[in-house]
N, CA, C and O atoms as a GROMACS GRO file, in nm:
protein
  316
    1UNK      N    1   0.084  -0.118   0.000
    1UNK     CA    2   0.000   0.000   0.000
    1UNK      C    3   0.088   0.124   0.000
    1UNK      O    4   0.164   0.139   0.096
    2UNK      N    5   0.086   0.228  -0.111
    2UNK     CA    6   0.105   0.363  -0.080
    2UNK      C    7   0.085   0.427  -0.005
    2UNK      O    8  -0.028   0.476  -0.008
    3UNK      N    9   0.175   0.469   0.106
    3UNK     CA   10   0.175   0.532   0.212
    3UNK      C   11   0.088   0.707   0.222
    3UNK      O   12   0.140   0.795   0.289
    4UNK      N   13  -0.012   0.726   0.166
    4UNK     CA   14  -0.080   0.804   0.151
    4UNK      C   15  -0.103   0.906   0.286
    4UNK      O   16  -0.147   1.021   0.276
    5UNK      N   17  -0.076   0.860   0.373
    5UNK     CA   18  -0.114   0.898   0.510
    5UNK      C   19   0.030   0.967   0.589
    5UNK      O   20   0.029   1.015   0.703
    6UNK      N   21   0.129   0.961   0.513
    6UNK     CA   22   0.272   0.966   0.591
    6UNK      C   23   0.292   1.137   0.570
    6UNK      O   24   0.257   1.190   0.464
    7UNK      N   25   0.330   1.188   0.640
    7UNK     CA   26   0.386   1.380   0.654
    7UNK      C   27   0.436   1.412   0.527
    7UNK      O   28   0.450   1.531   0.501
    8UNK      N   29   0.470   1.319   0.434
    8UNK     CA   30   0.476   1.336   0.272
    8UNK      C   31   0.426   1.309   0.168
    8UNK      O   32   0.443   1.314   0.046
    9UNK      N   33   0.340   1.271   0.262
    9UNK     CA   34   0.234   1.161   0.158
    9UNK      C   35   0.116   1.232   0.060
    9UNK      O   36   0.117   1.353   0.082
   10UNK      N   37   0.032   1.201  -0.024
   10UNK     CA   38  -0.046   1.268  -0.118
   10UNK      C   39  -0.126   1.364  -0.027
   10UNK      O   40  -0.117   1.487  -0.027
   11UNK      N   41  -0.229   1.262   0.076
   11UNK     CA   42  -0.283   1.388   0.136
   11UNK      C   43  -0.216   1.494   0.220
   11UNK      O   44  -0.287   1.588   0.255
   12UNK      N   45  -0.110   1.493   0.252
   12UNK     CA   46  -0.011   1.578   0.276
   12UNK      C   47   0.069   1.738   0.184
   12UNK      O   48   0.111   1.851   0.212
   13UNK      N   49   0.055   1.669   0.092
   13UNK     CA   50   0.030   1.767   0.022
   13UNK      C   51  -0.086   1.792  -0.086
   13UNK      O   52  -0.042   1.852  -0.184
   14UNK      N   53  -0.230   1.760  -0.095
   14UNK     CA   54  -0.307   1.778  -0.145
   14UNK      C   55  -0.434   1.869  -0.011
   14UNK      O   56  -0.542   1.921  -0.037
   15UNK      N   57  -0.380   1.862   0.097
   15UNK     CA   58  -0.500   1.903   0.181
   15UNK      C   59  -0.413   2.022   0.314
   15UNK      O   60  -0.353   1.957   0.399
   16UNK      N   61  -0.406   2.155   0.333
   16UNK     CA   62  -0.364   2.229   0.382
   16UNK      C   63  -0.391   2.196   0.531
   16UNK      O   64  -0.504   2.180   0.577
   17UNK      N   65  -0.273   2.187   0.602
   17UNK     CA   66  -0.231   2.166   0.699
   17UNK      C   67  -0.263   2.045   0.786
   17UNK      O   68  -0.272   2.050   0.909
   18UNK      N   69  -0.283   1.898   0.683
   18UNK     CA   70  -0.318   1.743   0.716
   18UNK      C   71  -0.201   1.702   0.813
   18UNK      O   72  -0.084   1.724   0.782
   19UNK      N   73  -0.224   1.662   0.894
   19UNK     CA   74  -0.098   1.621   1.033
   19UNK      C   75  -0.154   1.392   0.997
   19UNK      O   76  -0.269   1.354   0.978
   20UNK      N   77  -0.064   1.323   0.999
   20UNK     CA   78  -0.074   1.203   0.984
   20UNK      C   79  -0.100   1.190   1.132
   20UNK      O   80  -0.046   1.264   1.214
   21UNK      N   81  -0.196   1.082   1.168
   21UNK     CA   82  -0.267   1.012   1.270
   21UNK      C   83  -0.200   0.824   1.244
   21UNK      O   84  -0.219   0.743   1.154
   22UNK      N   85  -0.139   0.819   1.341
   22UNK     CA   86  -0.125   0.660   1.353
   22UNK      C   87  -0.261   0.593   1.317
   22UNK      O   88  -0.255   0.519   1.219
   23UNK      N   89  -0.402   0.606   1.387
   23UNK     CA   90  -0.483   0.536   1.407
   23UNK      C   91  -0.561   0.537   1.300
   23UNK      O   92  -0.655   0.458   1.299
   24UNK      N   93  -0.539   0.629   1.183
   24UNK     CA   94  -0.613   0.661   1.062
   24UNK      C   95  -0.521   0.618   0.963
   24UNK      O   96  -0.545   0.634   0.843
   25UNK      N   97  -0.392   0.550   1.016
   25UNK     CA   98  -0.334   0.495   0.917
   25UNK      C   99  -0.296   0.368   0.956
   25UNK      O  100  -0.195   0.308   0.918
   26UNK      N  101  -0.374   0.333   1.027
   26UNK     CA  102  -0.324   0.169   1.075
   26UNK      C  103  -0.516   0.136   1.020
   26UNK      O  104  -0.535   0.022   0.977
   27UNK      N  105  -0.598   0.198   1.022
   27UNK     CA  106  -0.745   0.200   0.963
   27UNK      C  107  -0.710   0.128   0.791
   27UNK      O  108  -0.713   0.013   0.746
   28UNK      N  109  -0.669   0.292   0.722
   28UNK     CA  110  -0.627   0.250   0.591
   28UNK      C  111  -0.542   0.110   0.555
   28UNK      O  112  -0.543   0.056   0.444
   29UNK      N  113  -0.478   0.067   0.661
   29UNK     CA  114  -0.436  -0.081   0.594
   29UNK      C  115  -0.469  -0.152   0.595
   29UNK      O  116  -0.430  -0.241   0.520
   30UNK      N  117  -0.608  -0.173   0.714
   30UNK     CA  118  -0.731  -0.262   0.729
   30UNK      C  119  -0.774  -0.272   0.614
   30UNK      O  120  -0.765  -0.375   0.548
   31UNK      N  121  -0.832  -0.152   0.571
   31UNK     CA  122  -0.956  -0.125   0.439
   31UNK      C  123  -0.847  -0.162   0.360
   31UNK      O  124  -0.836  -0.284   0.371
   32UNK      N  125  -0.750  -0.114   0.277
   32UNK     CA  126  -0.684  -0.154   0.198
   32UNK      C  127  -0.640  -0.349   0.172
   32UNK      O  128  -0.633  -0.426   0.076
   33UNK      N  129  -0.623  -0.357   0.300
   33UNK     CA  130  -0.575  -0.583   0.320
   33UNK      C  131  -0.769  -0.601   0.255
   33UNK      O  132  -0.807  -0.661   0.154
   34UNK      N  133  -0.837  -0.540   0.339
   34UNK     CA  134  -0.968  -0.611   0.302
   34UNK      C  135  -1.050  -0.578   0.164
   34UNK      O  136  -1.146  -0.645   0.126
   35UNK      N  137  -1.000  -0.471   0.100
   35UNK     CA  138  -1.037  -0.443  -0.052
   35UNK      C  139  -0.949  -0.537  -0.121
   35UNK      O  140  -1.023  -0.611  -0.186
   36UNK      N  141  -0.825  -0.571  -0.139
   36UNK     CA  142  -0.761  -0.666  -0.183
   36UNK      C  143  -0.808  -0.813  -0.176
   36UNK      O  144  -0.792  -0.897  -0.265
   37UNK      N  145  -0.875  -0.833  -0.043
   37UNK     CA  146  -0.874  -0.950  -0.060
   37UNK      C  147  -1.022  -1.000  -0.055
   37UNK      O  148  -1.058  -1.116  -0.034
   38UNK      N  149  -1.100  -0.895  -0.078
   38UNK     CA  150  -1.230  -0.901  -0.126
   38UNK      C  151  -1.301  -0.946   0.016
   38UNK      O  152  -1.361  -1.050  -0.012
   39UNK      N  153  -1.314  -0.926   0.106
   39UNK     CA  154  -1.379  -0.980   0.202
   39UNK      C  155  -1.400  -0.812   0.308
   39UNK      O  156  -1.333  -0.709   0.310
   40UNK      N  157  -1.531  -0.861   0.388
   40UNK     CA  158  -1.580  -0.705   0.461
   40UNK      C  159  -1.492  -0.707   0.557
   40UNK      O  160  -1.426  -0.809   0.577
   41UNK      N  161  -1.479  -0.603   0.627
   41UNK     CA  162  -1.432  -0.549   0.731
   41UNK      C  163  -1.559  -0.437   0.806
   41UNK      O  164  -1.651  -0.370   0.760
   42UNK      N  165  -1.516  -0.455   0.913
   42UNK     CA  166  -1.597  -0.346   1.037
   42UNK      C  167  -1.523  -0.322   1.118
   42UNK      O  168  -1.482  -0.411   1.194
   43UNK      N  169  -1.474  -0.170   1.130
   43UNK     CA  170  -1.406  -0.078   1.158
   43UNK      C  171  -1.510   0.028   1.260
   43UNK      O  172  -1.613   0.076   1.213
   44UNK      N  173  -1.466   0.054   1.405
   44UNK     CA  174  -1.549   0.134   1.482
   44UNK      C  175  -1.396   0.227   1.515
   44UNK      O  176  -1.289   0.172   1.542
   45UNK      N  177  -1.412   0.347   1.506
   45UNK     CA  178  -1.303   0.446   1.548
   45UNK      C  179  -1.365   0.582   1.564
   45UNK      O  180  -1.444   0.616   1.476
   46UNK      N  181  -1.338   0.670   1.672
   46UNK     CA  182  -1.378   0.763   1.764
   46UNK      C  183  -1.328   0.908   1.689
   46UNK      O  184  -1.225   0.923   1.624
   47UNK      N  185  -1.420   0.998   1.714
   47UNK     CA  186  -1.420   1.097   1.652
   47UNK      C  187  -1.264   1.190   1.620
   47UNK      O  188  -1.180   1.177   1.709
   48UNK      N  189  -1.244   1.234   1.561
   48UNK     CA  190  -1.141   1.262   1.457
   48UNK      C  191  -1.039   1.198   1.446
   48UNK      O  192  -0.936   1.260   1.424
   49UNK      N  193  -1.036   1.069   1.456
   49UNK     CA  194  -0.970   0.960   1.361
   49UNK      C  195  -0.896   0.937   1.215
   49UNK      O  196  -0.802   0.867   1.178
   50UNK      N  197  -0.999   1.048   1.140
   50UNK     CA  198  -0.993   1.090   1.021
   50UNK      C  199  -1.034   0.925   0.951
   50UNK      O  200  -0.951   0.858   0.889
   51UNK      N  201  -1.164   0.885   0.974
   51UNK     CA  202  -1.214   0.772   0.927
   51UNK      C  203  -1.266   0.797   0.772
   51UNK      O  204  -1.251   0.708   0.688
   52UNK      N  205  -1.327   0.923   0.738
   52UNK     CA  206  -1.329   0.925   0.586
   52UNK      C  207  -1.278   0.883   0.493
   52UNK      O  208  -1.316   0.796   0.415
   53UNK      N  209  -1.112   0.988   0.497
   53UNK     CA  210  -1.007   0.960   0.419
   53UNK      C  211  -0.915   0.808   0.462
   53UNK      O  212  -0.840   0.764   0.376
   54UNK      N  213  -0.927   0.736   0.592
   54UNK     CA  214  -0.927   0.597   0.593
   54UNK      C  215  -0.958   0.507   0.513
   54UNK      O  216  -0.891   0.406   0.491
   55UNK      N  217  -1.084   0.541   0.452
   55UNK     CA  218  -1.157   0.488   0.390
   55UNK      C  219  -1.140   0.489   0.243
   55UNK      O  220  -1.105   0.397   0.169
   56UNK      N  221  -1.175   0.631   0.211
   56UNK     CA  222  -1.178   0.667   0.049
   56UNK      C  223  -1.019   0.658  -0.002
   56UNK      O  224  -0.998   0.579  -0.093
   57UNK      N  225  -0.960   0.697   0.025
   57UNK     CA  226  -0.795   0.711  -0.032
   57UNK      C  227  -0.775   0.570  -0.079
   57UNK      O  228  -0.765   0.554  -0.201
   58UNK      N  229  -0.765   0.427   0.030
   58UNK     CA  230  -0.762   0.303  -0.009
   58UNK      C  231  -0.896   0.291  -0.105
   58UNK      O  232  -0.862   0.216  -0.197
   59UNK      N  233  -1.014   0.328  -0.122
   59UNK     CA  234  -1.062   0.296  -0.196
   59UNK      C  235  -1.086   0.312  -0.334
   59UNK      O  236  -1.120   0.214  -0.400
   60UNK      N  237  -1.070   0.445  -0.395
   60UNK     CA  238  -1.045   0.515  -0.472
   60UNK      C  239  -0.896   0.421  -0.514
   60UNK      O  240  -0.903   0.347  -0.612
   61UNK      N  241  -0.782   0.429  -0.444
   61UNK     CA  242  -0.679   0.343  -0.517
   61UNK      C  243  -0.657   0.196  -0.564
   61UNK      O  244  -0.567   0.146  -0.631
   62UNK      N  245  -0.799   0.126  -0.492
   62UNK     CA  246  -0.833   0.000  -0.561
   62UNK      C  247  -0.910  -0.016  -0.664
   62UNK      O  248  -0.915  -0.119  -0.731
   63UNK      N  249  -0.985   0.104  -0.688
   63UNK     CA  250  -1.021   0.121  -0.854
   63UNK      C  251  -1.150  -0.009  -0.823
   63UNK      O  252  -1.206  -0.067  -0.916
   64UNK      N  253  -1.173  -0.031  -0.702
   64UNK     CA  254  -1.310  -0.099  -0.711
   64UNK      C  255  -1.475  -0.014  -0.618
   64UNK      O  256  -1.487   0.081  -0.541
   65UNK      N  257  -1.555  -0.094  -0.671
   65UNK     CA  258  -1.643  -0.082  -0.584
   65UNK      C  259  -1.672  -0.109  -0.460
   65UNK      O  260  -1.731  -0.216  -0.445
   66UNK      N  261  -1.648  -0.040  -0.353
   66UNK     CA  262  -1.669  -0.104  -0.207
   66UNK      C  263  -1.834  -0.067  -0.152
   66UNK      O  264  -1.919  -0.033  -0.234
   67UNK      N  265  -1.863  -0.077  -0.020
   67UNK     CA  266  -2.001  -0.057   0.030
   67UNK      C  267  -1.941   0.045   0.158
   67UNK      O  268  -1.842   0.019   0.226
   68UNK      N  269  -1.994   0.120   0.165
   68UNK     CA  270  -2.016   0.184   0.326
   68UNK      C  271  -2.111   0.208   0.379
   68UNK      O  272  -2.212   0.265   0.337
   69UNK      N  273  -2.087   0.164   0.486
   69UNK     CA  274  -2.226   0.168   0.608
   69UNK      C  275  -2.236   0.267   0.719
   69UNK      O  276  -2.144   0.279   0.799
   70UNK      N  277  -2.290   0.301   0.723
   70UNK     CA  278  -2.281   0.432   0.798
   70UNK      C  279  -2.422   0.399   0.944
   70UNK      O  280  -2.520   0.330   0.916
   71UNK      N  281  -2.406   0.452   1.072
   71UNK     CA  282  -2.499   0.446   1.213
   71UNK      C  283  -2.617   0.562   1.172
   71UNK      O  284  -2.716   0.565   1.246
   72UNK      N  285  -2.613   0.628   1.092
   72UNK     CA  286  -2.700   0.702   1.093
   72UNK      C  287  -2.693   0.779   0.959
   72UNK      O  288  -2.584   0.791   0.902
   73UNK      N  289  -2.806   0.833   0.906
   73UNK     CA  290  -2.905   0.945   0.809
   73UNK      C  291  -2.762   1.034   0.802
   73UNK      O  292  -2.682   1.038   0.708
   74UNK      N  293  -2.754   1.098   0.916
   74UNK     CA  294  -2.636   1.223   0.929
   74UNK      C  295  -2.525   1.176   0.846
   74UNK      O  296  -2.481   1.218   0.739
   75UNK      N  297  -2.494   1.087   0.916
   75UNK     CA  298  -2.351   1.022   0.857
   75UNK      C  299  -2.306   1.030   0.745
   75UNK      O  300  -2.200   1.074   0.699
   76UNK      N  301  -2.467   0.949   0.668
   76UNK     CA  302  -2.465   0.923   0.474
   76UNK      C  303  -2.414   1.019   0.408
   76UNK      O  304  -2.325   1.028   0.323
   77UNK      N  305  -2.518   1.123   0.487
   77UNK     CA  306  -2.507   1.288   0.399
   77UNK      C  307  -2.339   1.335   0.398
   77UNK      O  308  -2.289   1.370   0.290
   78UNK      N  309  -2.264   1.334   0.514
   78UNK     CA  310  -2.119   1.385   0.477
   78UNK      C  311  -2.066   1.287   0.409
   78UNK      O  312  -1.943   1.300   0.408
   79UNK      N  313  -2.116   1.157   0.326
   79UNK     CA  314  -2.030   1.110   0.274
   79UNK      C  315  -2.061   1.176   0.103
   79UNK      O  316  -1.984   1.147   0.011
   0.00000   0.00000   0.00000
């Protein structure tokens, strides 16, 4: 996996003033092992985690279709 998440990494310089989070990048290698190998994952992580871009960066770079599930109405909408 492309280290996307690292103090040099794409979103690092694509998003003004992104600081890398261990826990949002130990996320992304979850989603990333489990888009590869085609099987779900369920992921619970606490507010600013940066669970979005966890998500989309590995997904978007597998060039597949994934599912997200979201606890609530609210949720859907920021995605």
């Amino acid at each position: 996996m492309i280290d996307d998440f690292a103090a040099d990494g794409q979103l690092a310089k694509a998003i003004p003033g992104f600081k890398p989070r261990e826990p949002q990048r130990q996320m992304a290698k979850a989603v990333s092992e489990a888009i590869e190998a085609s099987r779900p994952l369920v992921v619970e992580a606490g507010t600013g985690t940066g669970k979005t871009y966890a998500y989309l960066a590995p997904a978007l770079r597998a060039k597949k279709k994934v599912i997200i599930s979201t606890g609530s109405k609210a949720l859907q909408d920021q995605l």
